[in-house]
C-alpha positions as CSV (number, residue, x, y, z in Angstrom):
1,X,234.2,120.1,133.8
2,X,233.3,118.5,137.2
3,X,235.0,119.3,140.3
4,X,236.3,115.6,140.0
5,X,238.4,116.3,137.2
6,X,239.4,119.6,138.2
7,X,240.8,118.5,141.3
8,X,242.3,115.7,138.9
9,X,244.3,118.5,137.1
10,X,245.1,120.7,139.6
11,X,246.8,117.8,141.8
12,X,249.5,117.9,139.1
13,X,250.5,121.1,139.7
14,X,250.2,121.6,143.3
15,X,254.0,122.0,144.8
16,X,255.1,119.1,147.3
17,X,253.8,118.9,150.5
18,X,250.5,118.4,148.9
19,X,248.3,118.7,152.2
20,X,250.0,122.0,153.9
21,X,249.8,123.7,150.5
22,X,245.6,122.8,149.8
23,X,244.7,123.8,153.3
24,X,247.1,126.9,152.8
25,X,244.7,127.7,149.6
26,X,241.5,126.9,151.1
27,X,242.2,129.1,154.1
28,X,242.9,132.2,151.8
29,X,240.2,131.4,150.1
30,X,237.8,131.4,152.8
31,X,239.6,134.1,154.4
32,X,239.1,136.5,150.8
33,X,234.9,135.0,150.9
34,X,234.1,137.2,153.9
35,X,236.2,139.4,153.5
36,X,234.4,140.3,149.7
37,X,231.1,139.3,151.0
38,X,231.2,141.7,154.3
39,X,232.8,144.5,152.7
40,X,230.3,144.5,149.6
41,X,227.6,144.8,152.0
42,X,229.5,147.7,154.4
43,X,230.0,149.3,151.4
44,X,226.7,149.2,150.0
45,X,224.7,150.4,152.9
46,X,227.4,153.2,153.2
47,X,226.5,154.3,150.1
48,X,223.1,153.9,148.7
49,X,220.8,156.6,150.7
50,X,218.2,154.7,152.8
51,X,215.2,156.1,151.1
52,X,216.4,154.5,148.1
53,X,217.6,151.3,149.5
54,X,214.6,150.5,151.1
55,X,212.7,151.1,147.8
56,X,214.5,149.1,145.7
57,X,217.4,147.3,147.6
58,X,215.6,145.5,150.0
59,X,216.2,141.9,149.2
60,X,219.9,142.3,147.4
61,X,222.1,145.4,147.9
62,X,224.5,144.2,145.0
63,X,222.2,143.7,142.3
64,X,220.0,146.7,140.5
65,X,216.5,147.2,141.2
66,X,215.3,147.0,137.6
């Protein structure tokens, strides 16, 4: 399905005022982006030892080695 016809869908069910309620969405939802995407990271580098992540994690901290 194309975004086109998503957005055709969803406009049905999106509550009145249309506007105010899309850019309420897309602000959580760019809001919950960094939020995932920073943390991950944090998170990653907190735990992996060094010796190990610069072996084996040094292009992509989420993702295995192998």
């Amino acid at each position: 399905m194309s975004g086109e016809e998503s957005l055709a869908q969803v406009n049905r069910e999106i509550a009145s005022p249309k506007l105010r309620n899309l850019k309420r969405a897309g602000f959580i939802i760019f809001i919950y982006s960094l939020l995932f995407t920073s943390l991950v990271s944090f998170f990653a580098v907190t735990i992996i030892p060094d010796q190990e992540r610069i072996h084996y994690y040094i292009d992509n901290l989420i993702a295995d080695w192998q």
